[in-house]
C-alpha positions as CSV (number, residue, x, y, z in Angstrom):
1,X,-42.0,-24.6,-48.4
2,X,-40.8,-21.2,-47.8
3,X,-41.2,-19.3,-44.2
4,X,-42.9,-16.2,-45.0
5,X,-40.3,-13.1,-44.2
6,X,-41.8,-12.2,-40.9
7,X,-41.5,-15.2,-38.8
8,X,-38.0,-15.2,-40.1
9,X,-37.0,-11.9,-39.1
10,X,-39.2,-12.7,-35.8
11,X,-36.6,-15.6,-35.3
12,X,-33.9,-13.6,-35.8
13,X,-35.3,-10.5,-33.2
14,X,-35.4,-13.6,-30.7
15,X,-31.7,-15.1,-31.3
16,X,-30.1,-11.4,-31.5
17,X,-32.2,-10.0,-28.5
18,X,-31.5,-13.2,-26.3
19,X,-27.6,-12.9,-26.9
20,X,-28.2,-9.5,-25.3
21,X,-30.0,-10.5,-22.6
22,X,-27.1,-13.2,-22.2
23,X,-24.3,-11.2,-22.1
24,X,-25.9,-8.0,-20.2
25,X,-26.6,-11.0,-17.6
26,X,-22.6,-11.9,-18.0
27,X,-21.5,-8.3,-17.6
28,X,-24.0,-7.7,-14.6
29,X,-22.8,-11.2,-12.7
30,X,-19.0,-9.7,-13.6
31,X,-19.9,-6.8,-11.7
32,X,-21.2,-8.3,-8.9
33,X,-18.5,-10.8,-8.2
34,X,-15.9,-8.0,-8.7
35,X,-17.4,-5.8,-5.8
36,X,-18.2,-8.7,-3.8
37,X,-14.8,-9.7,-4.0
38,X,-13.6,-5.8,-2.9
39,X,-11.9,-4.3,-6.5
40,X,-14.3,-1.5,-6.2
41,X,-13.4,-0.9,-2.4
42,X,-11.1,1.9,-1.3
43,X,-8.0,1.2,0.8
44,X,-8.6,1.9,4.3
45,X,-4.9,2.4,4.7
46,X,-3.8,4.3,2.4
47,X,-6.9,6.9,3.2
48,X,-5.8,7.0,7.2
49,X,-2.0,7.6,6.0
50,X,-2.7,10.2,3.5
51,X,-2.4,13.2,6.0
52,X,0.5,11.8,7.3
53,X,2.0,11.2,3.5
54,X,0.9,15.0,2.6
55,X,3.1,15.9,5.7
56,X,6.4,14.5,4.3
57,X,5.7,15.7,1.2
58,X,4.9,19.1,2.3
59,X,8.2,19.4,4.4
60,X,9.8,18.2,0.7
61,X,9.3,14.6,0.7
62,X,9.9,13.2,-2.9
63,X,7.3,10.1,-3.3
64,X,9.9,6.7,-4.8
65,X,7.5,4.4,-4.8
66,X,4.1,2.8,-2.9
67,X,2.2,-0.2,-3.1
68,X,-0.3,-1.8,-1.5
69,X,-3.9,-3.5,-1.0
70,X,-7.6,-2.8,0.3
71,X,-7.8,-6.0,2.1
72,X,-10.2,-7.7,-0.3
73,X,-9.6,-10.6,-2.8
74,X,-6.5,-13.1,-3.0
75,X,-4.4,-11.0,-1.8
76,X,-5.6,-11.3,2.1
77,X,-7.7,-9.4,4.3
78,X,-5.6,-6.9,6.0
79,X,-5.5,-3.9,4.6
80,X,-1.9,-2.3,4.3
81,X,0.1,0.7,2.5
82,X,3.8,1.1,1.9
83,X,6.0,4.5,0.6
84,X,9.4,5.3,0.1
85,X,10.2,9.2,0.1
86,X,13.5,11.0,-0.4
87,X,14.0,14.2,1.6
88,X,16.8,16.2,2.9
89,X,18.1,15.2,6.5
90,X,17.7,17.5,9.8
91,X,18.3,17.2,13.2
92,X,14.6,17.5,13.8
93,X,13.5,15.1,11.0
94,X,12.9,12.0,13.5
95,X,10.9,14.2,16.1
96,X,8.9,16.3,13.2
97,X,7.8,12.6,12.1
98,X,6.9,11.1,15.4
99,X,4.4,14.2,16.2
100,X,3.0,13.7,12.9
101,X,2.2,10.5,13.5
102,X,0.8,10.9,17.2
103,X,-1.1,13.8,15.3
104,X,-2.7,10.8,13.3
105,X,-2.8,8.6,16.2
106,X,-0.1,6.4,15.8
107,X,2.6,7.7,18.8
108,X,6.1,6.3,17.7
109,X,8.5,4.8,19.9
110,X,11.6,3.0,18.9
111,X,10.9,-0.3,17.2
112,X,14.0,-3.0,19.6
113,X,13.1,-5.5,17.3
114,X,13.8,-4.1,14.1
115,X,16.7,-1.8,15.7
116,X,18.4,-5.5,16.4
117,X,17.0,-7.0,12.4
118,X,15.7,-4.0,10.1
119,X,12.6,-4.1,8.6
120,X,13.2,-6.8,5.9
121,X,14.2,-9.4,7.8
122,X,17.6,-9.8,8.3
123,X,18.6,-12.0,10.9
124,X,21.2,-11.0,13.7
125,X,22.0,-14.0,16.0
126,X,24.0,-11.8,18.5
127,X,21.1,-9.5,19.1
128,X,23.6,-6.5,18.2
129,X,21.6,-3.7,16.9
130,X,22.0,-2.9,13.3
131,X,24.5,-0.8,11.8
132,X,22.7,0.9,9.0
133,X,22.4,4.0,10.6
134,X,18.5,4.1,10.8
135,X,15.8,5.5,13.1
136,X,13.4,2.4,13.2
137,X,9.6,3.4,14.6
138,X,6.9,1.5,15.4
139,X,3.3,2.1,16.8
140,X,1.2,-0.8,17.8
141,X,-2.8,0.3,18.5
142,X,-6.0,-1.1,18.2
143,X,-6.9,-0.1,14.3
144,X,-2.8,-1.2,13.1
145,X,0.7,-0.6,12.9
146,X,2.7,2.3,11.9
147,X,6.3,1.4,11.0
148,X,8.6,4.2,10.2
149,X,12.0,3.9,8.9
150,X,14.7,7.2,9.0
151,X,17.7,5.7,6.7
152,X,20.9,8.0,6.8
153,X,23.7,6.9,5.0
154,X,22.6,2.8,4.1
155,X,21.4,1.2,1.3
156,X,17.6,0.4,1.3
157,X,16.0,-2.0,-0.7
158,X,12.6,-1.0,-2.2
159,X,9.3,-3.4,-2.2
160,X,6.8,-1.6,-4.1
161,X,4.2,-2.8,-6.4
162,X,5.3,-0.1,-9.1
163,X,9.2,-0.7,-9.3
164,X,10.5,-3.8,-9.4
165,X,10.7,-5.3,-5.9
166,X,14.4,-5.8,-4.5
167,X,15.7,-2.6,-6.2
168,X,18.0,-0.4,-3.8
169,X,18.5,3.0,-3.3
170,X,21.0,4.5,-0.8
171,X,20.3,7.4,1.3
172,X,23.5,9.7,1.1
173,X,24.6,13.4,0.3
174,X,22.4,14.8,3.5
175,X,19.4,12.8,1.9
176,X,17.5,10.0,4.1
177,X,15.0,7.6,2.9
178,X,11.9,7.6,5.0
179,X,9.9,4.1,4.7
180,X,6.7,4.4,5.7
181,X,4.3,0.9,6.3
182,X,0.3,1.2,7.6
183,X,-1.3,-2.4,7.7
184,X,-4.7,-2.0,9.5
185,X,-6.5,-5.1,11.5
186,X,-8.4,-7.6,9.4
187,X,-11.5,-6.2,8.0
């Protein structure tokens, strides 16, 4: 025997509007899980290094590359920025940077560790400080560390999430490559 037309279209009100529910309930639980898990979160660093970014940009700075990460999800729970700027070379370049940054409050001071093995790593057993012709800078306080690199005349290679990581550029020609690297405490 035949269903009469409405119980049918009843039926298929019920199928259609519970497939809507189910995937508004799917889209809603997305949500959720993606700002529980920080995508929707700003990064902390990159917002406390932007004045200090607009400064080397405003003194002609030219942005390489940046990367970095809000301190939520797989990626760990320290927040942390990186940039790579090209700019013409002064004799006042190093100090114009280090007020800057004390401006921020992050006073510089010469990094001995990474005068004696650069920023990337490279070991140097006899403790003989690196050739590279560099100003290395570093400011430990309470909310992170600063590190500031001043590279004249020396290959540096670039680690950024938006050019391939391991790709070099060398500072020459009365350019330097400024290297700039805020990771804030945990969250």
């Amino acid at each position: 025997m035949k269903q009469p037309r409405p119980i049918r279209l009843r039926l298929v009100i019920i199928i259609a509007s519970s497939i809507l529910l189910a995937g508004v309930l799917v889209a809603a639980g997305s949500i959720i899980t993606l700002y529980s898990q920080g995508a929707y979160q700003k990064n902390k660093a990159e917002s406390t290094i932007s004045p200090f970014i607009a400064n080397i940009k405003s003194q002609g700075g030219s942005e390489i590359c940046h990367d970095g990460d809000n301190g939520y999800g797989g990626a760990g729970t320290t927040p942390w920025y990186d940039a790579y700027f090209t700019m013409n070379d002064s004799t006042s370049l190093t100090s114009t940077i280090k007020n800057d940054a004390a401006k921020l409050g992050y006073p510089l001071t010469t990094d001995d560790d990474a005068t004696l093995s650069g920023f990337n790593g490279t070991t140097n057993s006899n403790q003989q400080p690196v050739k590279d012709n560099s100003d290395y800078l570093l400011s430990n306080q309470k909310a992170g560390t600063l590190r500031v690199q001043v590279a004249r005349d020396t290959v540096v290679t670039l680690y950024c999430g938006d050019v391939a990581d391991g790709t070099t550029k060398k500072a020459s020609g009365g350019q330097v490559i400024i290297f700039v690297a805020l990771s804030l405490k945990q969250r």
